[in-house]
C-alpha positions as CSV (number, residue, x, y, z in Angstrom):
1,X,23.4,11.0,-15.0
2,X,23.6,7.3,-16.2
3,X,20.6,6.4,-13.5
4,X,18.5,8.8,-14.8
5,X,19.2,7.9,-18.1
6,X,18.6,4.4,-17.5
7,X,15.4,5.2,-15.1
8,X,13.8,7.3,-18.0
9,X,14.3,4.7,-20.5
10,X,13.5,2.0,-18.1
11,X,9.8,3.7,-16.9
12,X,9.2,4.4,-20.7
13,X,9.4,1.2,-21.7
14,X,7.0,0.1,-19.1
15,X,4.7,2.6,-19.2
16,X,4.6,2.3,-23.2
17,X,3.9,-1.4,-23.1
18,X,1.7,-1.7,-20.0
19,X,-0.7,1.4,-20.9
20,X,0.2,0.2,-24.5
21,X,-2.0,-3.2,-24.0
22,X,-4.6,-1.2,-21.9
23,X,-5.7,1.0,-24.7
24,X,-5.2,-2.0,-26.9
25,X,-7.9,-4.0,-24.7
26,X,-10.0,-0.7,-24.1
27,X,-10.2,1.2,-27.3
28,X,-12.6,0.6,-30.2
29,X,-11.8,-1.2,-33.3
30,X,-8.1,-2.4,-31.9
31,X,-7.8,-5.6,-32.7
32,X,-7.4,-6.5,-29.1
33,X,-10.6,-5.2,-27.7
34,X,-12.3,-6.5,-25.0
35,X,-9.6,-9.3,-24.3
36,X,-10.1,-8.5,-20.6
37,X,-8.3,-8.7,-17.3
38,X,-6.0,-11.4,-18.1
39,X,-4.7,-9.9,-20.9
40,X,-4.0,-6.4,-19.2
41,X,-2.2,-8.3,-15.8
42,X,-0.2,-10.7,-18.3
43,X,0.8,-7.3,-20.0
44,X,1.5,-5.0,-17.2
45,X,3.9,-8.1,-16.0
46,X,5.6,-8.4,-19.2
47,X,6.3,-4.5,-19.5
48,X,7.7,-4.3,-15.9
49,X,10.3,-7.2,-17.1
50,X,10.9,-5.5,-20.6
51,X,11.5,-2.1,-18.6
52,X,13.9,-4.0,-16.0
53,X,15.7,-5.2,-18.9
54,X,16.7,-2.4,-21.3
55,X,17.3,-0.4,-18.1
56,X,19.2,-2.6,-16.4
57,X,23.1,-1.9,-17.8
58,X,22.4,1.2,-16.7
59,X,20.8,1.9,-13.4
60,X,19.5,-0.4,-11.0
61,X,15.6,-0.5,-12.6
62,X,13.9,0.4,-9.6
63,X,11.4,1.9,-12.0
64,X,9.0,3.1,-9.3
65,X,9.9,5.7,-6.8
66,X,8.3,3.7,-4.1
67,X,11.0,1.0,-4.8
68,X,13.7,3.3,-5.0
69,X,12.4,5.0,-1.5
70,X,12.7,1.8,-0.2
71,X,16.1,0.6,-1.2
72,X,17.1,4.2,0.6
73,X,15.5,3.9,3.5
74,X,16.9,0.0,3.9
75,X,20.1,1.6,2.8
76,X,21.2,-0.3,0.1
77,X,20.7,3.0,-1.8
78,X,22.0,6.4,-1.7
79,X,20.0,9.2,-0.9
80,X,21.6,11.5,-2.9
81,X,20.5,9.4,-6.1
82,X,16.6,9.5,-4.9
83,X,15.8,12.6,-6.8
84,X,17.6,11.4,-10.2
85,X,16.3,8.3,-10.1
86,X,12.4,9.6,-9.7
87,X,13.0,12.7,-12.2
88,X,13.8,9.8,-14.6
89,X,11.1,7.6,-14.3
90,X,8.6,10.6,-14.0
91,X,9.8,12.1,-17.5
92,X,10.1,8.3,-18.7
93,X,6.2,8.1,-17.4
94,X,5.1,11.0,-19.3
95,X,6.7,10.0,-22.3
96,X,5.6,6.5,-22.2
97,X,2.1,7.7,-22.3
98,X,2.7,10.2,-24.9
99,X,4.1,7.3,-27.3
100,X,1.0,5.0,-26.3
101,X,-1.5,8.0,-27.7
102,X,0.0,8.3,-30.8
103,X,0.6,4.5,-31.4
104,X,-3.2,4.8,-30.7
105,X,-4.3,7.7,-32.2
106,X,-7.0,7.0,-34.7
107,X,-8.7,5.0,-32.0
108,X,-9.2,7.1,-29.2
109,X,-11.4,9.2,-32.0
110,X,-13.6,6.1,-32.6
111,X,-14.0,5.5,-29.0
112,X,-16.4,8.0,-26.6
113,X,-15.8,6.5,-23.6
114,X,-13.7,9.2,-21.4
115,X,-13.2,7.1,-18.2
116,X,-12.5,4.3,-20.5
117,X,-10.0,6.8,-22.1
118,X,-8.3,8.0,-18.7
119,X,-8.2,4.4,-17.6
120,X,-5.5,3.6,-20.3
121,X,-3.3,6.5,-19.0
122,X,-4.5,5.8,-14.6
123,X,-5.8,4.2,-12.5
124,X,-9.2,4.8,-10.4
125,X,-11.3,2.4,-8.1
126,X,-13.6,-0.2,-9.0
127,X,-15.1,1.2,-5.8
128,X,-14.8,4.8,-4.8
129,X,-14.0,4.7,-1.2
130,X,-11.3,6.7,-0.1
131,X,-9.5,4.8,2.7
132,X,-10.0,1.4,1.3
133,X,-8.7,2.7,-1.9
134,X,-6.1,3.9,0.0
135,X,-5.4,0.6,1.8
136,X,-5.8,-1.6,-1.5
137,X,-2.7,0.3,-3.0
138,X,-0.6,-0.6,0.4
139,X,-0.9,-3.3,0.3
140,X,-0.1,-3.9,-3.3
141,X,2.7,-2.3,-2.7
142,X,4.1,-3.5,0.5
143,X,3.7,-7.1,-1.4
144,X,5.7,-5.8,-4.4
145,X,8.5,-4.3,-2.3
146,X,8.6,-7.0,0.3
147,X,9.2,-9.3,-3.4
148,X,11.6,-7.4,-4.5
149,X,14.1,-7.0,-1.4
150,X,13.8,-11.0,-0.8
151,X,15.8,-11.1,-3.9
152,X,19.7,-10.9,-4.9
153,X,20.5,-7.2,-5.7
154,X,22.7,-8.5,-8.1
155,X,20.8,-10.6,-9.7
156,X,17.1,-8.3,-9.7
157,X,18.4,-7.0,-13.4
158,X,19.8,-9.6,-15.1
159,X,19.5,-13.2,-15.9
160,X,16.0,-14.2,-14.5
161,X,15.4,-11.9,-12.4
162,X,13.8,-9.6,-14.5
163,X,11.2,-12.5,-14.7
164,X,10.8,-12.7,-11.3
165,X,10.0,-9.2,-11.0
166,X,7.3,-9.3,-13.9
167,X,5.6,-12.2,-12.1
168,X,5.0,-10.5,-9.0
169,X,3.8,-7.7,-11.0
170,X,1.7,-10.2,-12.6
171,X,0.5,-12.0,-9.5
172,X,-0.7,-8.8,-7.4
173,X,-2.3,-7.6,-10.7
174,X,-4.6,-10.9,-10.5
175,X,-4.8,-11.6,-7.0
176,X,-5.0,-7.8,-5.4
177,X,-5.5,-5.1,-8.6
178,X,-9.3,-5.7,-9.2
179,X,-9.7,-2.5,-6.5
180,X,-8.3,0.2,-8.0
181,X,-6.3,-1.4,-10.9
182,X,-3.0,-1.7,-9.5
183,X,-0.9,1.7,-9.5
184,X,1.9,0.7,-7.0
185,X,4.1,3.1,-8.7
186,X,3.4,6.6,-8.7
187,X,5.4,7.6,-11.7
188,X,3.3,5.1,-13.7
189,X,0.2,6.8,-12.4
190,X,1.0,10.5,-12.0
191,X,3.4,10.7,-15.5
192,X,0.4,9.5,-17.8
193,X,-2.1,11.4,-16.0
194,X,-0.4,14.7,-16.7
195,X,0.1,13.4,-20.3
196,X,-4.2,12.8,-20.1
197,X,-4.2,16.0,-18.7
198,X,-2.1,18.0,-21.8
199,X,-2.3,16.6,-24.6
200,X,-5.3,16.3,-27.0
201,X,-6.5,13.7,-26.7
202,X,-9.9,12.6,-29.0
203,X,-13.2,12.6,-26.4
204,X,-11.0,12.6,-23.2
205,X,-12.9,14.1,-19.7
206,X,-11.6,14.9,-16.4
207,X,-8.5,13.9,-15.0
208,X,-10.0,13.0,-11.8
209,X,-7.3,14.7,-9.8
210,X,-9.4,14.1,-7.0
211,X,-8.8,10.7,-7.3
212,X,-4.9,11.1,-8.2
213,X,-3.0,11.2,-4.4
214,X,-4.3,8.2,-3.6
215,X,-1.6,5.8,-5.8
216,X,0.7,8.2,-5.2
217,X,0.6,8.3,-1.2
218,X,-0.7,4.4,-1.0
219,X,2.3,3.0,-2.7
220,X,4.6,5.2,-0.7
221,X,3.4,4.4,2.4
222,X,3.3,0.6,1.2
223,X,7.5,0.9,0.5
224,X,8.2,2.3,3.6
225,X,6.0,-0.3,5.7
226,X,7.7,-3.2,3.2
227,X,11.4,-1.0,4.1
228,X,10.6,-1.1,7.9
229,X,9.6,-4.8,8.0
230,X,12.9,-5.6,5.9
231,X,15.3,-3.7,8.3
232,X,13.3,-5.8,11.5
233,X,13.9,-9.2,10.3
234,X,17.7,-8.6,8.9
C-alpha cells in the first residue's frame, strides 16, 4: 500500500506540473503563453524531479510503468508490486490532469483551439506516421531507462538524484521530443487522456484514441529493449 500511495502522489505531482506549464504555454490569456518549447522541456524536467521528490520516502518513484517494467524485468523489482505501482501512477495521472483543468479553468473557455486543448492533457506527432511515431517514442524511452539504471538505486530518490533524473527528462525533451512530444510514460499519456476524455472540458474535440497506443506500446517496448541491454552488459 505505501508504493501505491507514494506512486499516486508521485505521478500527480508530475503530471500536475508538467501538463500544468503546457496549458500555461498553450492557453489564451495565461500569462505564460506562447513561451515555447524551452519552457515546456525545462518544465516537464522540473515536474519529473518534484514528483521523484515528494514520492520518494515512500516508494521508489518509478513514476512511469515503463520504468517500473524495467526494474522487474532486470530484477531489481518485484513482480508482485508491478500492478500497485502502475494502479498508482495511473490514478495519480488522471488526477494530475484533473487539478491542471481546474487551475486552468477560465482559460480553456477563452481558447478554441481543441488540438491545442488535447495537447496539454497528450501527446500526438508533429508528423503522423505510424511506425516512426512509434520508433521516436523507443527510443526516448530506451534513452530514459538506460539513464536511469546507470544510476545508484539508492541514490535515484534522494540527494541529487532526483536532479539527475529531471535532466535526462529534460535532455530527451530537447534533443529527441520535437516528434511526437515526448510521452515515455504511459500513465502520463493515457491518465490525462481519459481525464480529456470525461470531463468538460470548454471547446475540447476528439481524443484521438487512434493516436493513443502508440506512447503507450512505444515506451514499453523502449524499457524492455533498455531492460535487456542492462542485463547483457552486467
Amino acid at each position: 500500500m505505501q508504493g501505491f500511495i507514494g506512486e499516486l502522489i508521485g505521478t500527480f505531482v508530475l503530471v500536475l506540473l508538467g501538463d500544468g506549464v503546457v496549458a500555461g504555454v498553450t492557453l489564451n490569456k495565461s500569462k505564460a503563453q506562447d513561451t515555447g518549447w524551452l519552457l515546456i522541456t525545462l518544465g516537464w524536467g522540473l515536474a519529473v524531479t518534484m514528483g521523484v521528490y515528494v514520492s520518494g520516502f515512500l516508494s521508489l518513484a518509478h513514476l512511469n510503468p515503463a520504468v517500473t517494467l524495467a526494474f522487474a524485468i532486470n530484477g531489481t523489482f518485484p513482480w508482485a508490486e508491478v500492478v500497485p505501482y502502475i494502479a498508482g501512477q495511473m490514478i495519480g495521472a488522471f488526477l494530475g490532469a484533473l487539478v491542471v483543468w481546474l487551475n486552468y479553468y477560465p482559460h480553456f473557455k477563452e481558447t478554441p483551439d481543441s488540438e491545442a486543448i488535447l495537447g496539454i492533457f497528450s501527446t500526438g506527432p508533429a508528423i503522423r506516421s505510424t511506425g516512426w511515431n512509434l520508433v521516436s517514442e523507443i527510443i526516448g524511452t530506451a534513452v530514459l531507462v538506460m539513464g536511469i539504471m546507470a544510476m545508484d538505486p539508492n541514490k535515484i530518490v534522494s540527494g541529487v538524484g532526483p536532479m539527475v533524473v529531471g535532466i535526462i527528462i529534460t535532455s530527451i525533451g530537447m534533443s529527441l521530443g520535437g516528434t511526437t512530444g515526448y510521452a515515455l510514460n504511459p500513465a502520463r499519456d493515457l491518465g490525462p487522456r481519459i481525464a480529456h476524455a470525461v470531463l468538460p472540458i470548454a471547446n475540447k474535440g476528439d481524443s484521438d484514441w487512434g493516436y493513443s497506443w502508440i506512447p503507450i506500446v512505444g515506451p514499453i517496448i523502449g524499457a524492455v529493449i533498455a531492460a535487456m541491454i542492462y542485463l547483457m552488459v552486467l
